[in-house]
C-alpha positions, 0 to 999 in steps of 0.5 A, a space after each residue: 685077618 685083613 682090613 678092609 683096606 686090602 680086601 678094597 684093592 688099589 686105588 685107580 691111578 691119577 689122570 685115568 678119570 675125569 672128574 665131575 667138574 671136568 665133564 660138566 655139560 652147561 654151556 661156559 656163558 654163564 645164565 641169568 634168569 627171566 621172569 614173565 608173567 603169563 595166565 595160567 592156560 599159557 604156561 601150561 600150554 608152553 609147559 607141555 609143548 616143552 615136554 613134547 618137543 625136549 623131554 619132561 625134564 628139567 630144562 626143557 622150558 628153557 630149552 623151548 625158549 631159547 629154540 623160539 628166540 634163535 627162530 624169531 632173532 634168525 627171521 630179523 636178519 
């Protein structure tokens, strides 16, 4: 009769993989968040203007937010 444990093999060998934390794609700054407060025709206009321009997923408001500021802080240089 075999266990389990030999019918699952070897372990992969160490350094092989990269771990969760070693590929963890945010950006290395760390963020803090920002609260405005807009009517509810806007938000729902930026909303759907972030989905269109980087997918309907998460991040993408923020996304849209940060494209608009490089623009506008590019245009005061």
């Amino acid at each position: 009769m075999t266990t389990a444990r030999q019918r699952k093999g070897a372990p992969a060998a160490r350094g092989t993989r990269k771990g969760p934390i070693a590929v963890d794609p945010r950006p290395a700054e760390k963020t803090v968040p920002i609260q405005i407060w807009v009517s509810p025709s806007v938000a729902e206009a930026f909303s759907e203007r972030a989905g269109v321009d980087f997918g309907f997923k998460k991040g993408s408001k923020s996304k849209l937010f940060l494209a608009m500021w490089h623009r506008y802080h590019g245009s005061m240089e």
